[in-house]
N, C-alpha and C positions, 0 to 999 in steps of 0.2 A: 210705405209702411210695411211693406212684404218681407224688404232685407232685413225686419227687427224682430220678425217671425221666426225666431231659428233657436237654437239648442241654447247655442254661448252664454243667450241675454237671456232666452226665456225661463227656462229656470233656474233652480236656485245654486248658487259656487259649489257645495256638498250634494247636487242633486241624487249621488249616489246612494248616501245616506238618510235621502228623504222622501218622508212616503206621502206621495202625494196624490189627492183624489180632484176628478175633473169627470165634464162632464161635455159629450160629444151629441153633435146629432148627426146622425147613420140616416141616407136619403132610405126611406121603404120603410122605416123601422120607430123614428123616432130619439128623441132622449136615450143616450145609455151612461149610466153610469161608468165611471171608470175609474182605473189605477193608472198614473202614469211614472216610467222612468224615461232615463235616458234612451231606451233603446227602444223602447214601444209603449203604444196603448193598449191595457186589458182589459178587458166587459170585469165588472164588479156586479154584475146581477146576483149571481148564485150568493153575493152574500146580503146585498139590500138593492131595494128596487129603488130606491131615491137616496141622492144626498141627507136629504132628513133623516130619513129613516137609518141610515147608516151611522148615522153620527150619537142616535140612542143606543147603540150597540155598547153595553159596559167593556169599559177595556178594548175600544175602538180600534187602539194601533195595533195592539195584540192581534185582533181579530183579522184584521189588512194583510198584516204581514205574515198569518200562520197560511191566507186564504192564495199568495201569490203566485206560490209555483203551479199552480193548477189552473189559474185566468186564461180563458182564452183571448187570446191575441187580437189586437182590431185592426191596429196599422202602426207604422212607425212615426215616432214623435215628429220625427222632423216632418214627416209627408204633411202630419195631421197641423202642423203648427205655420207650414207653410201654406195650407189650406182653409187658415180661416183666415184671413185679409179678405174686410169687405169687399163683396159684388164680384170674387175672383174664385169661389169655390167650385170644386170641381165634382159633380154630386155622385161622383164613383169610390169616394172618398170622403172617412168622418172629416169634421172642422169643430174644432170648440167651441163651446156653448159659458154660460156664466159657471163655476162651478156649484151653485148651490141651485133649492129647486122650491121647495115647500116653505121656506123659513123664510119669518118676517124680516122684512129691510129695514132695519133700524140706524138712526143715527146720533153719537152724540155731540152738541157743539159746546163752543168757548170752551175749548178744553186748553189751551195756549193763552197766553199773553198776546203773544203779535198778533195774533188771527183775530184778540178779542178786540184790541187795541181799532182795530181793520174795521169789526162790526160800528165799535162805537162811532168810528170814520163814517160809514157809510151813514149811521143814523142823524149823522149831524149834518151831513150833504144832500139829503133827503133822496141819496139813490141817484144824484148828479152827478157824474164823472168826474163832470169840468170843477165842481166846485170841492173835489178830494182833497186835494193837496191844500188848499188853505185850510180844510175841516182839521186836515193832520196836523197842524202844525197849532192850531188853537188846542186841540185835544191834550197833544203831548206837554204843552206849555203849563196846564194843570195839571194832568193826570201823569204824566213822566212816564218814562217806560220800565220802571222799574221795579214791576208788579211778583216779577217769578220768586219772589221767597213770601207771597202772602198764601196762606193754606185757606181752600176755599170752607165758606163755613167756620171760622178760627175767630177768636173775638177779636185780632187784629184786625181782618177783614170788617167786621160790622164796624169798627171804629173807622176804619179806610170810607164806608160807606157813607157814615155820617156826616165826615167831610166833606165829602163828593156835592153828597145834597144839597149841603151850604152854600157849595160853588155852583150848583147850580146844570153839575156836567154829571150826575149820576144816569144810569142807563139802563134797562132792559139787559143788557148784554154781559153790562159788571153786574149784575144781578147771578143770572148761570156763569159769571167767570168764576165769582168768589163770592157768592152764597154759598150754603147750606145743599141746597138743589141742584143738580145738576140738569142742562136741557137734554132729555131724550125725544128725540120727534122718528116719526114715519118718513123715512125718506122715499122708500118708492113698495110697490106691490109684490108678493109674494108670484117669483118667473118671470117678472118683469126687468130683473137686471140681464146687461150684455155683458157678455165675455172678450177675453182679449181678442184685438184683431177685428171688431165690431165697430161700427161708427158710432159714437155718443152725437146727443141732440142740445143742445141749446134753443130755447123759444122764441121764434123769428122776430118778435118785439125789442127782443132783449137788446141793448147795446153796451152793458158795462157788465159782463160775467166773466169767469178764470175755473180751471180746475182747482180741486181740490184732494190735493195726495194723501192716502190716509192707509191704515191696518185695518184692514175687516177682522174683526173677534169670530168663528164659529161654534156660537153655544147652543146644548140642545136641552132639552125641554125640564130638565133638574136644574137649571143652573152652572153647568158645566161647559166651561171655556176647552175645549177640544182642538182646533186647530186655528188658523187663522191664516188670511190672503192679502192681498191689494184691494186698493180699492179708489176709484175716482168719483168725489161727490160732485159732478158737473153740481154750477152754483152761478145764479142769477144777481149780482148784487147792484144791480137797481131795483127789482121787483123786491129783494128785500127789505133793503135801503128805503123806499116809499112808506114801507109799513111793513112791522113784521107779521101782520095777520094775512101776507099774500106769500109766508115759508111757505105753504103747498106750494104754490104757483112756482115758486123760484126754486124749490127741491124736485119736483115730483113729475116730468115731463117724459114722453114717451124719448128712450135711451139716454136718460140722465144720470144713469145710475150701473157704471160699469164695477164687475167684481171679478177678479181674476189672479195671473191666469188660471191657478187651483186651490184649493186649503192644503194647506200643509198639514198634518197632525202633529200636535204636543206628542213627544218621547222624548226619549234619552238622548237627543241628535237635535231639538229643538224644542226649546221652555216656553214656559212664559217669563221666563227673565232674559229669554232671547228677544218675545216681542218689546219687553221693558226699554230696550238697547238699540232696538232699528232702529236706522238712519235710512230715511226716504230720501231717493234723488228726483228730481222731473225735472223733463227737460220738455219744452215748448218750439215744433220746428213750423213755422209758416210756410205758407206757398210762395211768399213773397223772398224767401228767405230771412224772415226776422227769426234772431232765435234765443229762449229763454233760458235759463237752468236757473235752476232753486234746489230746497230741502227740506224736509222735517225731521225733527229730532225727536223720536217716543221719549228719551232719555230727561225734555224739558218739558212733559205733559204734566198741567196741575193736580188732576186727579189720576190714582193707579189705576190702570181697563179695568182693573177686577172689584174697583168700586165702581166703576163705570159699569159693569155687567151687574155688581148688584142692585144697580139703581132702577134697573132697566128690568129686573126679573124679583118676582119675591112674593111673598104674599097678596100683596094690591095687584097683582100682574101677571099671569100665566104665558107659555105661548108652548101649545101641544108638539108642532111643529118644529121646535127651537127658531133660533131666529140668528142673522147675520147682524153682529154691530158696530157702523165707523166710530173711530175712536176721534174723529175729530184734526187738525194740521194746526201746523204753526206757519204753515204756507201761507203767505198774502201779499200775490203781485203788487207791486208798484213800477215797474220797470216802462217808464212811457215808450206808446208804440204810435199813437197815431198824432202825437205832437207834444209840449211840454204840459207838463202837470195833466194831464188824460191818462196816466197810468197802462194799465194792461188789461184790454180784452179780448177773447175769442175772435178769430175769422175762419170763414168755412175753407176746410182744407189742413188746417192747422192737422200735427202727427204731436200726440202725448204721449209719451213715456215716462211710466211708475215704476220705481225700481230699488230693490233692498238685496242684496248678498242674498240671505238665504228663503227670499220667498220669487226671485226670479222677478220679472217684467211685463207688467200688463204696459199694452197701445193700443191706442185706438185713434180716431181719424173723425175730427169736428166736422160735422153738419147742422141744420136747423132739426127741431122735434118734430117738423112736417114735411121733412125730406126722410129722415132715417126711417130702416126699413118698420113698418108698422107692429106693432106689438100684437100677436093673433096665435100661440102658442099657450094659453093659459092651464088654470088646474081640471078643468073638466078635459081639454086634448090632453094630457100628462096621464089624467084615470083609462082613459077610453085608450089610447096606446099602451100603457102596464098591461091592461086586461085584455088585449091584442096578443102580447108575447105570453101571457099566460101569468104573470108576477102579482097578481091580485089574489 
C-alpha cells in the first residue's frame, strides 16, 4: 500500500492548479489543519481552526489562496503521504488524517440503476451470497435494466411502480431509486472517518461485503456545496440484504467510512460541472493476488448532488457544523472470487484504490472493525487540543 502513497496517484493531474485542504496529525500537537501542494504541507490554523469552520469562511477559495504565501510549512507532501501507510508512521513526522473534522457523515443511496438494480438483488437473496446470481437473473427478467431514462419522482416512474407491484417484484429500494424521496441516511460519526493510507474495517460477521466508490460533496452549514473528495462507503450487503433495518449495522462500524485524500475547493480550476463528469476507477488488489477493476460514472447518477444536497439540508434539517455527503455509486461487484455465482467479497489484506483525475487517490487496506485501529480521537479531544495551541 505504501508504493500508492506518492505524488503521481495521490493527487489530482492539475494538482497545480488545485487548492487543496487536508488534514494532518503532528505527534505532541494534535489535528492541524492544512493547505496542501505539490511541494509541501501548510498549517491553515491562522486562517481556521477546523475543517468546518474553514469551509463557513464566505468566498472560502479566495480566502485559501490570498492566505498561502504566508502558511507555515509542515513537511513535504511526499514525506507526509508516504507516512501515513497503516502501522508504518514514523511520529517525527505528520501522516494524514480524514480531511474533514466537525461535519456530519452523511450519505445518499440508489442513486444509480446498477447499484439499485444490486440492492433489489440482495433483498430478494435475503443477504445470501450463494443465492445472488439466481436473485439476479429473476429480477432482471422483470424489472430489465433499463431504468436510466426514468426521472426519479416523474409520473413515468409512479406508473413503472404500479407495475412492479402487480408483478409482485416492487422494493424498498425502487422506492429511493425512483420516488419522489431520496434515501439520505447517517453513515458514520462526526471524526470518526479515516483518511487515505488508513485501514477500513469490515464487521468480522460479515461474509458478503465490497467497497463502495463514491464523491464526497463538502457542504457547510448554508447550504453551500464548497468542495468535494473521495470517498469509500465500506458496505455490508448481507447485514443489509437480511433487513434494511440493520443499514446502521451494515454502514456504521468502527473504520467503515474512509474520506480522502483532501476536499478539493470549487473555483475556477474545478466546478461542480467537474464533479457532474467524474469518472471513479477502483481497483481491488488481494493478498492472494486476485485482482478487480471497476467504475463509477457521476455522469449516469439519477439524481443531480445538488438535489441531492438539497434533500439533505433545508428547512426540516439543519446541521451547524456543515456536513460531508456520499453521493452514492453505480459500482456493484459481481465478479466471483471464491467460486461460481458467490460474486465478490472483501478479504483481510485486500489494498483499494479510489481514483478520479482531478480529486487524486484515496487507499486504504481491508481489516475487520475489531482489528482496525480503535476509534478514540473524538470531539471533546479535538476541543481540549484547539484550546492547547490557543485557537479557541
Amino acid at each position: 500500500m505504501k508504493k500508492s502513497l506518492n505524488l503521481a496517484t495521490a493527487l489530482p493531474v492539475d494538482a497545480a492548479n488545485a487548492l487543496l485542504i487536508g488534514r494532518v496529525w503532528v505527534e505532541g500537537t494534535g489535528p492541524v489543519l492544512a493547505m496542501v501542494k505539490p511541494e509541501g504541507v501548510f498549517d491553515l490554523s491562522s486562517v481556521a481552526a477546523t475543517a468546518s469552520q474553514l469551509l463557513e469562511l464566505p468566498g472560502v477559495a479566495k480566502a485559501v489562496r490570498a492566505a498561502a504565501p504566508s502558511l507555515p510549512r509542515l513537511a513535504g507532501t511526499a514525506e507526509v503521504l508516504a507516512n501515513s501507510a497503516a502501522g508504518a508512521q514514523d511520529p517525527k513526522l505528520p501522516w494524514l488524517l480524514a480531511p474533514c473534522d466537525l461535519q456530519a457523515l452523511k450519505a445518499s443511496g440508489v442513486t444509480f440503476v446498477e447499484s439499485m438494480l444490486e440492492r433489489v438483488i440482495e433483498e430478494q437473496a435475503g443477504g445470501d451470497a450463494s443465492k445472488a446470481d439466481e436473485a439476479r437473473k429473476a429480477v432482471i427478467a422483470v424489472i430489465g435494466g433499463n431504468l436510466g431514462s426514468i426521472k426519479p419522482g416523474s409520473p413515468e416512474a409512479a406508473r413503472l411502480k404500479d407495475v412492479l407491484i402487480e408483478k409482485g417484484m416492487w422494493s424498498q429500494y425502487l422506492e429511493v431509486g425512483i420516488g419522489p424521496d431520496a434515501e439520505i441516511f447517517t453513515k458514520s460519526q462526526p471524526m470518526s472517518a479515516v483518511g487515505t493510507g488508513a485501514e477500513v474495517g469490515i464487521h468480522p460477521h460479515s461474509h458478503w461485503n465490497n467497497p463502495e466508490p463514491e464523491v464526497v460533496l463538502a457542504v457547510n452549514s448554508r447550504g453551500e456545496t464548497v468542495g468535494a473528495a473521495l470517498g469509500n462507503d465500506v458496505n455490508l450487503r448481507d447485514f443489509e440484504g437480511r433487513s434494511a433495518l440493520l443499514l446502521g449495522k451494515a454502514k456504521d462500524n468502527n473504520a467503515s467510512c474512509a474520506i480522502g485524500p483532501f476536499i478539493r475547493l470549487l473555483d475556477e480550476h474545478f466546478t461542480i460541472d467537474d464533479v457532474r463528469q467524474s469518472d471513479l476507477s477502483i481497483t481491488v488488489t488481494g493478498p492472494e493476488g486476485f485482482e478487480m477493476k471497476g467504475g463509477s460514472s457521476l455522469s449516469k447518477i439519477s439524481r443531480d448532488p445538488l438535489d441531492l444536497v438539497a434533500q439533505a439540508i433545508g428547512a426540516n434539517h439543519q446541521y451547524p457544523d456543515g456536513f460531508m455527503l456520499f453521493l452514492g455509486t453505480m459500482f456493484a461487484p459481481t465478479q466471483d472470487r471464491h467460486g461460481p455465482g458467490q460474486g465478490f467479497t472483501h478479504v483481510v489484506g485486500d489494498v483499494v484504490t479510489v481514483a478520479t483525475p482531478q480529486l487524486g487517490s484515496l487507499v486504504n487496506r481491508v481489516t475487520t472493525s475489531d482489528k482496525a485501529a480503535p476509534w478514540t480521537f473524538g470531539i471533546s479531544a479535538l476541543m481540549q487540543s484547539l484550546a492547547k495551541r490557543k485557537l479557541l
